[in-house]
C-alpha positions in Angstrom: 131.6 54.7 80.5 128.2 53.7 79.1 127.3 57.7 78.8 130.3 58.1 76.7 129.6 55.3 74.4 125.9 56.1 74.1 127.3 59.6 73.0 129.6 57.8 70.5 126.9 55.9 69.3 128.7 52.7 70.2 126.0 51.8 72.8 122.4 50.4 73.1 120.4 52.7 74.9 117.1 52.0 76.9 114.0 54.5 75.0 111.4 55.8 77.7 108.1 55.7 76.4 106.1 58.3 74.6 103.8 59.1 77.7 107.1 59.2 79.2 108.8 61.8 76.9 106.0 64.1 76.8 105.5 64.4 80.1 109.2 65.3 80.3 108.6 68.0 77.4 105.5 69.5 79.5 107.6 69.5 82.7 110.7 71.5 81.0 107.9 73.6 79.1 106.4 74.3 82.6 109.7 75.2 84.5 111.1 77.8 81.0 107.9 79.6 80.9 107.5 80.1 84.7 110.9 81.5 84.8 110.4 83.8 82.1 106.7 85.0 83.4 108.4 85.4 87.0 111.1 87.9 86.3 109.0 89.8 83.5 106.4 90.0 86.6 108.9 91.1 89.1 110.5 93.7 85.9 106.8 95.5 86.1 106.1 95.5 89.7 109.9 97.1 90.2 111.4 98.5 87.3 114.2 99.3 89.1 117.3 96.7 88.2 119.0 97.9 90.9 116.5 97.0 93.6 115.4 94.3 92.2 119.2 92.9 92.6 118.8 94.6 96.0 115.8 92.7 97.3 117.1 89.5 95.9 120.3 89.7 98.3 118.2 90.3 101.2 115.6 87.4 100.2 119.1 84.7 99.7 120.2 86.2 103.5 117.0 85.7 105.0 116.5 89.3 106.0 113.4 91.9 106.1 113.5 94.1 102.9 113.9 97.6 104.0 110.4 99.8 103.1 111.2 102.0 100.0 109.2 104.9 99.1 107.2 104.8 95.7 107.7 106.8 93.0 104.3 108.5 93.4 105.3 109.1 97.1 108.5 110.7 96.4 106.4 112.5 94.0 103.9 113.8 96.4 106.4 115.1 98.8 108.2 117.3 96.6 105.0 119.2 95.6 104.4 119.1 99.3 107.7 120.7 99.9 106.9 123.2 97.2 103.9 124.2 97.7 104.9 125.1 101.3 107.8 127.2 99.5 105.7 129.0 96.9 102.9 129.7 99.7 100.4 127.0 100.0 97.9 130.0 100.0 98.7 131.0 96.4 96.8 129.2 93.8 99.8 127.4 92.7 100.3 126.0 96.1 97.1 125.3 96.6 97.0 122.9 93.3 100.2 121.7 93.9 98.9 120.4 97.9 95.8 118.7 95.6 97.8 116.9 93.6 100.5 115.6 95.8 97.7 114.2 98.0 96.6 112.7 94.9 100.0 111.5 93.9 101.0 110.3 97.7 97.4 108.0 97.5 98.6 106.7 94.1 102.1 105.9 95.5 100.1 103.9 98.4 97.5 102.1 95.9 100.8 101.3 94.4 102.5 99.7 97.1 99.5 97.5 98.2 99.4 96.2 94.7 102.9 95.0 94.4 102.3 93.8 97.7 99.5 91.6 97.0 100.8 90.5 93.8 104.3 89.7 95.0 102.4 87.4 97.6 99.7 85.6 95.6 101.0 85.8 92.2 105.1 85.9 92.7 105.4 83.6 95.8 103.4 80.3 94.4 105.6 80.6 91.1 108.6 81.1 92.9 108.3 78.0 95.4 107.3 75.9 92.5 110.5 76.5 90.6 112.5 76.1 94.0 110.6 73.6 95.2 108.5 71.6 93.4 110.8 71.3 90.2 114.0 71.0 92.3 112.6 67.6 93.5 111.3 66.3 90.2 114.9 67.3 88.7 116.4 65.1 91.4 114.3 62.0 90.6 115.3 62.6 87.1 118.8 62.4 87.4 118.4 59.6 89.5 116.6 57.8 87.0 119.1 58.8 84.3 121.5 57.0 86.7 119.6 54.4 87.0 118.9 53.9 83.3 122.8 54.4 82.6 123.0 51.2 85.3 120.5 49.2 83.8 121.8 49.4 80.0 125.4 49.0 81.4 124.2 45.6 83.2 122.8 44.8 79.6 126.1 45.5 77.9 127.5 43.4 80.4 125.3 40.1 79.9 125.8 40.7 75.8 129.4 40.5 76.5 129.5 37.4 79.0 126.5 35.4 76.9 129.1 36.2 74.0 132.0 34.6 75.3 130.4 32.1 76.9 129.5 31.1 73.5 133.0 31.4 71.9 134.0 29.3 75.1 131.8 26.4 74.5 132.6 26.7 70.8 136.3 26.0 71.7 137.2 22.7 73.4 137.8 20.2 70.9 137.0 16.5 72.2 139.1 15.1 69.3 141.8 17.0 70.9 145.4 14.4 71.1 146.4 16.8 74.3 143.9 16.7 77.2 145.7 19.8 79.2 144.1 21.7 76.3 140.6 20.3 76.8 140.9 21.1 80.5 141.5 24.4 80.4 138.8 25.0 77.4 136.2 23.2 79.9 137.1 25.6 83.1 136.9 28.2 80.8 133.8 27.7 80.1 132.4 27.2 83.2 133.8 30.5 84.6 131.9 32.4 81.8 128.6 30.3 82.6 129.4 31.8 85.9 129.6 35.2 84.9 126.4 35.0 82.8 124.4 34.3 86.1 126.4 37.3 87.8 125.5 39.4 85.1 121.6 38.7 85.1 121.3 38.5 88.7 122.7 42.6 88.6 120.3 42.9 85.6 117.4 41.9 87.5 118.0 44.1 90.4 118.7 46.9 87.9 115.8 46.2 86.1 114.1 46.7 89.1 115.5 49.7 90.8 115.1 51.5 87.1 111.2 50.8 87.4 110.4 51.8 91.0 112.5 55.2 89.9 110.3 55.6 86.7 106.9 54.6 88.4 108.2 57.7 91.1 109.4 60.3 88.6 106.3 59.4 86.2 103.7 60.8 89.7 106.0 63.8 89.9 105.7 64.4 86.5 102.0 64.0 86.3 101.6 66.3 89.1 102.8 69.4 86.9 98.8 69.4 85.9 98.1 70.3 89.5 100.8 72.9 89.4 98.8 74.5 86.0 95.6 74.5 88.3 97.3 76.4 90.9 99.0 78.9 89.0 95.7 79.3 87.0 93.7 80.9 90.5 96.7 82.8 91.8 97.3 84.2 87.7 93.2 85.4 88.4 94.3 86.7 91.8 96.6 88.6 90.2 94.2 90.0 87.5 91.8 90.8 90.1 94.2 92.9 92.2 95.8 95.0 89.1 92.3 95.8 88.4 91.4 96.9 91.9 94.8 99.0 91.3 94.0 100.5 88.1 90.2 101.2 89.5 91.9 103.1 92.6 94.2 105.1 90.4 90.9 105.9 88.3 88.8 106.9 90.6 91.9 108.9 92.5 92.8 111.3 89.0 88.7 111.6 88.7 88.6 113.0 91.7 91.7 115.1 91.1 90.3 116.5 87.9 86.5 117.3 89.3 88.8 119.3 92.3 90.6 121.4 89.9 87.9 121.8 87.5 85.9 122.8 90.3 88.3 125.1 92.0 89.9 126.3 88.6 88.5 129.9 88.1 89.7 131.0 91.4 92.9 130.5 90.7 92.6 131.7 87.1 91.0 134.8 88.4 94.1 135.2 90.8 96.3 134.8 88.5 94.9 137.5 86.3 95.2 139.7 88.7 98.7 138.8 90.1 100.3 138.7 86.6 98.3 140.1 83.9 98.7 139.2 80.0 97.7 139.8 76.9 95.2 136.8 77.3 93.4 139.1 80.1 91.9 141.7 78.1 90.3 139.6 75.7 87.9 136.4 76.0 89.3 133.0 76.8 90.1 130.9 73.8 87.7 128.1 74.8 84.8 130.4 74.9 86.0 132.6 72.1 86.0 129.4 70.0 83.1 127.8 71.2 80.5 130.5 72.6 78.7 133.4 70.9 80.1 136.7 71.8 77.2 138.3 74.6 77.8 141.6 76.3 80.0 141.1 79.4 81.0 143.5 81.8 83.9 143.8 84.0 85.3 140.7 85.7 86.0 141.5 89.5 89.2 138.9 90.1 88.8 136.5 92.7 90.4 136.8 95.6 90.6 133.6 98.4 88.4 134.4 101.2 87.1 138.0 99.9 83.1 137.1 98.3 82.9 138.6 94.8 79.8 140.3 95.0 79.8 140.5 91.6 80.2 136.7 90.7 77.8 135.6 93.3 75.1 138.0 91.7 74.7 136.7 88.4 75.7 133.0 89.2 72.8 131.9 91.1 71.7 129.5 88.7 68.0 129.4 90.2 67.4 133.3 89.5 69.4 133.6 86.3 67.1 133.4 82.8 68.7 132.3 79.2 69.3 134.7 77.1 67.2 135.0 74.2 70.6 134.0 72.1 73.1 132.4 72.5 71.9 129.1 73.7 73.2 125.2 71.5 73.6 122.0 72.7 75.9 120.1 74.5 77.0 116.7 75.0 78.4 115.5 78.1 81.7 113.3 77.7 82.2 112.4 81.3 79.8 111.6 84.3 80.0 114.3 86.6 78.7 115.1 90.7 77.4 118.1 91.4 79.4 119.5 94.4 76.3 121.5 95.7 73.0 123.2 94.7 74.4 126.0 92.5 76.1 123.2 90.3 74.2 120.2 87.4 74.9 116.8 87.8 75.8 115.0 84.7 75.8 111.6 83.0 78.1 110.6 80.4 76.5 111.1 76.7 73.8 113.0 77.4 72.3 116.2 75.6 72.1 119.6 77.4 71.5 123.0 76.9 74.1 125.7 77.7 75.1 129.1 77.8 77.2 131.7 79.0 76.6 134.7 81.4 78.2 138.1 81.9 80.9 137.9 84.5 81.0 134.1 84.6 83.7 132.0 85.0 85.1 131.3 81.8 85.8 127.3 82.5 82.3 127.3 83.7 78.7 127.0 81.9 75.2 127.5 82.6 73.3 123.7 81.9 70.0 123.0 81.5 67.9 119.9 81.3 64.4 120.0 81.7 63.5 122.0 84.3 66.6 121.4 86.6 69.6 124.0 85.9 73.4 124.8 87.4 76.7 125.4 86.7 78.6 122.9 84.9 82.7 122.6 83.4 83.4 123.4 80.6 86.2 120.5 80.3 83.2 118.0 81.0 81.1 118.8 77.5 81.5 118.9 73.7 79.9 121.9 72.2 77.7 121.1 69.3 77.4 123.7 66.3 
């Protein structure tokens, strides 16, 4: 009844104070914007609606999640699969094995990410929300309870203090008939008796309503212990997406220093296997980029036969620069030298390059100073 008439408007209502009220607004701010941050969280770690509902179920029954493979998993044994199909041999199978390896580690990184984040990230937010603000919205409804008690007591007092007053008002001692007076007088007395009903209930109200406040108002407060805690496990959560994103880094670096490295053996293969119009004329990157020199015929690679050929005029210890045909280079990626034929490099730096008859086309002679070796092509920006 007294939440009816306060929605009315015909019924005094007890204000909280303004510490009060904005600690409420901070707690519902609190609880909106961890909801929302949790399932955006749980949208990027599994995009998947689907098995997002899926996990959800088996979290509400208490049961283990089943394992589900990652994308870059399921990736990595297709290309497995097809690579053994195509001939893992062939230089398409042998690329395809590389980067499935790459793509099955990726897929693994992956899964320890989600894993650690679900746990230090997902987990705290998620037992606040079920925990934490479950009890402080029980202590608030109970205070709203008691509040609606208190200001119903009040309304009750008003009322009885009210007709005790008309009461009192009413017996008239000048009155010719004394049954009236009487009655006036036990009237009177009965309303007296209510008024001290109606304060004793007020009292007690009064002070059930504060002990509920004083315990809501410590919840409350707490909610800047909760910011605290979310605050490490939201820089737990950057650290391990940047160990994730440095892992899948360093895996494709590796990847692309493989296939760079291993890149004109297949090319030659493939020249060999399935020749186009590209084959009987310079590569487009070294057509483009280099001075025409005299070459002679390129002997095609083939896995596990030398090429006497190659191995003759690639030793970059015995080779000399030609008297043209030399320009600068700057390097656009570090680079490891994979053994004593090949230049390390450092990102930014200036070398000296050039070309040699029967040389791998993805593949340059570098100089710097007095050290020299073979270097990628994809690694450098020629300079005019």
């Amino acid at each position: 009844l007294q939440f009816t008439e306060e929605k009315l408007g015909q019924a005094e209502k007890t204000e909280l104070d303004a510490h009060f009220e904005s600690l409420l607004a901070r707690a519902d701010c609190t609880k909106n914007w961890t909801e929302k941050i949790l399932r955006q969280t749980e949208v990027l770690l599994q995009p998947n609606p689907s098995a997002r509902v899926e996990e959800f179920l088996y979290e509400k029954l208490d049961r283990k999640v089943p394992s589900r493979v990652t994308n870059g998993e399921l990736l990595a044994q297709y290309m497995t699969e097809a690579a053994n199909d195509f001939g893992p041999g062939t230089p398409y199978g042998k690329t395809l094995i590389k980067v499935g390896e790459t793509q099955r580690r990726l897929g693994a990184a992956e899964r320890d990410f989600i894993h650690s984040a679900s746990l230090n990230f997902l987990t705290p937010l998620r037992n606040f929300l079920e925990g934490d603000w479950r009890t402080i919205s029980k202590e608030r409804r109970i205070l709203q309870n008691r509040r609606l008690d208190l200001d119903a007591c009040k309304a009750r007092l008003k009322k009885a203090k009210a007709a005790e007053a008309k009461a009192a008002a009413v017996p008239d001692f000048q009155e010719t008939r004394p049954r009236n007076y009487v009655l006036s007088a036990s009237a009177s007395a009965l309303w007296s008796d209510e008024v001290e009903k109606a304060e004793h209930e007020l009292r007690l109200t009064q002070t059930e309503f504060d002990r509920q406040a004083e315990v809501t108002r410590l919840l409350l407060e707490g909610i800047s212990s909760t910011h605290v805690n979310h605050l490490r496990c939201l820089h737990e959560f950057v650290e391990s997406q940047t160990n994730y994103y440095a892992q899948c880094y360093q895996y494709m670096l590796d990847l692309q220093k493989q296939l760079g490295r291993f890149s004109g053996t297949f090319v030659g293969n493939a020249e060999s296997t399935s020749p186009t119009p590209a084959a009987t004329s310079p590569p487009a990157v070294a057509a483009a980029t280099l001075p025409a020199v005299p070459t002679i015929p390129v002997v095609p690679t083939i896995v596990g036969v030398p090429n006497t050929v190659a191995e003759s005029v690639l030793n970059p210890n015995e080779v000399k620069p030609p008297a043209s045909g030399t320009r600068k280079a700057r390097v656009l990626y570090d680079y490891e030298a994979a053994d004593s034929t090949e230049l390390a490099l450092l990102a930014d730096e200036m070398i000296t390059v050039y070309s040699l008859p029967g040389m791998d086309p993805d593949w340059l002679i570098g100089e710097r100073g007095n050290q020299k070796g073979k270097v990628p092509v994809t690694y450098l920006e020629l300079l005019s």
